[in-house]
C-alpha positions in Angstrom: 155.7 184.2 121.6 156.6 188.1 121.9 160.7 187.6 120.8 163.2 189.1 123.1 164.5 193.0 123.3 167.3 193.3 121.6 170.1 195.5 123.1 170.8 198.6 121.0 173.9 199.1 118.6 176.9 201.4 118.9 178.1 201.6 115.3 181.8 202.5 115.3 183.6 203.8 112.0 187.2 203.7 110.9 189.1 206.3 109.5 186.8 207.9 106.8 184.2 210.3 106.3 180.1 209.6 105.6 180.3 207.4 103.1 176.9 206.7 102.0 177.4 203.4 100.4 179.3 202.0 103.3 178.0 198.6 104.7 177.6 200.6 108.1 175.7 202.8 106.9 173.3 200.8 105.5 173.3 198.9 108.5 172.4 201.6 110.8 169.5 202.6 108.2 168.5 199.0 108.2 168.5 198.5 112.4 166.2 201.8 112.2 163.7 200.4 109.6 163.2 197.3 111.6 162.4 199.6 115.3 165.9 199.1 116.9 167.8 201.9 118.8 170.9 202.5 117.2 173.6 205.1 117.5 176.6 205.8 115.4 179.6 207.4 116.0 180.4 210.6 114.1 182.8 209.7 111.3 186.0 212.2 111.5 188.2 211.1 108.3 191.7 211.1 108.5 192.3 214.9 108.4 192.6 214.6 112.6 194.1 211.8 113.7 193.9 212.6 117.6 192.9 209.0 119.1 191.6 210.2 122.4 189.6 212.4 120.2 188.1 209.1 119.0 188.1 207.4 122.0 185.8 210.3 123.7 183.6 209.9 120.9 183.1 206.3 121.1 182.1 207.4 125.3 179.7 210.3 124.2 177.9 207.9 122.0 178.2 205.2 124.7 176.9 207.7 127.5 173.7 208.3 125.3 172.7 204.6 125.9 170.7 203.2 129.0 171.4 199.7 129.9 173.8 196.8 127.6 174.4 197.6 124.0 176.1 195.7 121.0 179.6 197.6 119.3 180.0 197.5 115.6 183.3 198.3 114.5 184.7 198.7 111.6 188.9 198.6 110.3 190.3 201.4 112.3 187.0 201.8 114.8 188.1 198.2 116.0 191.4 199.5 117.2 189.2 202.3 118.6 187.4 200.3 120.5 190.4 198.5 121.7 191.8 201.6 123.2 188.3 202.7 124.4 187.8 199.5 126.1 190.8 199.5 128.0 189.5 202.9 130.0 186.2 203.5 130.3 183.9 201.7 132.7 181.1 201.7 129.9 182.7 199.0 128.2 181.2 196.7 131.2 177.7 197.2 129.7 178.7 195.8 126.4 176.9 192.4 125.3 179.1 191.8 123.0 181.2 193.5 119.9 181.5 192.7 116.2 184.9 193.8 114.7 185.1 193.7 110.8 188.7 193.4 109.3 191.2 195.6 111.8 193.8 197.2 110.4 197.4 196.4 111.6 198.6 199.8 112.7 201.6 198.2 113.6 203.1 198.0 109.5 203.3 200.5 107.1 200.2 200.8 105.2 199.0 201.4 101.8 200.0 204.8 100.0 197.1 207.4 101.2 196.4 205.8 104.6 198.4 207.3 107.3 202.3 206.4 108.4 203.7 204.7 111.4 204.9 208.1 112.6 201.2 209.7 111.8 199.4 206.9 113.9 202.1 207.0 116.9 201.9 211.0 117.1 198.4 210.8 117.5 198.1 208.1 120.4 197.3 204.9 118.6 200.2 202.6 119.0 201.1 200.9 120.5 197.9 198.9 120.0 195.7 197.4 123.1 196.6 194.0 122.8 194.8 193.1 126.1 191.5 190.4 126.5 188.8 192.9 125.8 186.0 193.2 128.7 183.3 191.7 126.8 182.9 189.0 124.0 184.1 189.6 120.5 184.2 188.3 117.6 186.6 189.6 114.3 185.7 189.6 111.2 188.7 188.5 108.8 189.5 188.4 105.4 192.1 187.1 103.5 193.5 189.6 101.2 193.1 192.3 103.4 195.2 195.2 102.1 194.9 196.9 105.6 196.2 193.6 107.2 197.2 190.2 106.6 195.1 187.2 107.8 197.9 185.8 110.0 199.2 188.8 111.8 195.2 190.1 112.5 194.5 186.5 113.8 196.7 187.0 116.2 196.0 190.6 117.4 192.3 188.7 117.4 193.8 185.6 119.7 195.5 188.7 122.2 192.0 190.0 122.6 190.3 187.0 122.8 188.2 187.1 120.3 186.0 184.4 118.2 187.7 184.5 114.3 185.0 184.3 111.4 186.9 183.6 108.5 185.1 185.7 105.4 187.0 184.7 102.7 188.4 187.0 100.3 186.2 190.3 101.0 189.2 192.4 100.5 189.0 195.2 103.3 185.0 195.1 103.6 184.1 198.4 102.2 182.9 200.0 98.8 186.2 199.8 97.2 186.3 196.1 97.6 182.7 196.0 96.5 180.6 195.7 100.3 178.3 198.9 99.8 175.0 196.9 100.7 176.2 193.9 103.0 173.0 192.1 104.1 174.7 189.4 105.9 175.9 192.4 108.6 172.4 192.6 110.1 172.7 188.7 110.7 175.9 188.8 112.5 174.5 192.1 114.6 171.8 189.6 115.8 173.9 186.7 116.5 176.2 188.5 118.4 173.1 190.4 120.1 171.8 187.2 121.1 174.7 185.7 122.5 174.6 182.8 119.9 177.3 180.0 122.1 178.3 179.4 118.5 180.0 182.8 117.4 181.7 182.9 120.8 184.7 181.3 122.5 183.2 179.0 125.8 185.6 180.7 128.0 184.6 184.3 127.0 183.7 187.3 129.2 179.4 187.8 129.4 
């Protein structure tokens, strides 16, 4: 039996720069090896915040697509997406999005990250709380240092999203110790797939 097309992968970053041990940018190396189209958004870092800087990025990529793709999204690329979703009428041709550990932009982060003040002068709060346009699932942890589990559940529940609960992976990036994160490429799949078991019955196809 020839297996089924898969629908190509928009790979969304947060707020860093190339980070060559980053889970999704193994990911993207590891989509290419096995044959499937795959196209990442440019990472920016935090030195310009400008949201609808990031949100025209996200419909560049988008744009360079023909047909349904899958989002993979990553702390601040989920809120990204969020706000992405929310205007542009590409986000109808979304199969479905994977969204690992969101940040809560609405509490003061970590020292280094940026400040309420930072985040609202650049357009990202308030944060789209709205049902997304396409099915979802977030990726939580529980000692998150970006977020807690509680108060990301529930931005999760407003979008209505499926919740995977991943433990304790801190915030799901090198400094918590996910360079290489194998299990990624299983979730892309699932979620490419439509697997009825990583998505809520009532949710948008």
């Amino acid at each position: 039996m020839i297996p089924p097309k898969l629908p190509p992968v928009l790979i969304v970053p947060g707020l860093r720069d190339h980070v060559a041990d980053h889970w999704q940018t193994h990911l993207e190396r590891a989509l290419r090896a096995a044959g499937r189209p795959v196209v990442a958004v440019p990472p920016m870092g935090r030195s310009d915040l400008d949201c609808q800087a990031r949100v025209d990025a996200i419909e560049q990529a988008a744009a360079s697509i023909d047909g349904p793709f899958v989002l993979v999204a990553h702390s601040g690329g989920c809120v990204m997406v969020a706000h992405w979703a929310a205007r542009s009428r590409a986000a109808r041709r979304v199969v479905g999005a994977l969204l690992a550990t969101p940040p809560d932009f609405d509490r003061a982060m970590p020292e280094g990250y940026p400040t309420l003040a930072q985040l609202d002068a650049a357009g990202w709060l308030p944060v789209p709380r709205q049902r997304l346009p396409f099915r979802s699932c977030v990726l939580l942890s529980h000692d998150d240092p970006l977020g807690s589990f509680p108060r990301i559940g529930m931005l999760a529940l407003d979008w209505d999203s499926h919740v995977v609960d991943l433990g304790r992976v801190g915030h799901l990036n090198p400094a918590s110790g996910y360079g290489d994160w194998p299990e990624a490429m299983g979730f892309v799949d699932r979620v490419s797939t439509g697997d009825a078991s990583f998505f809520k019955a009532d949710q948008r196809g």
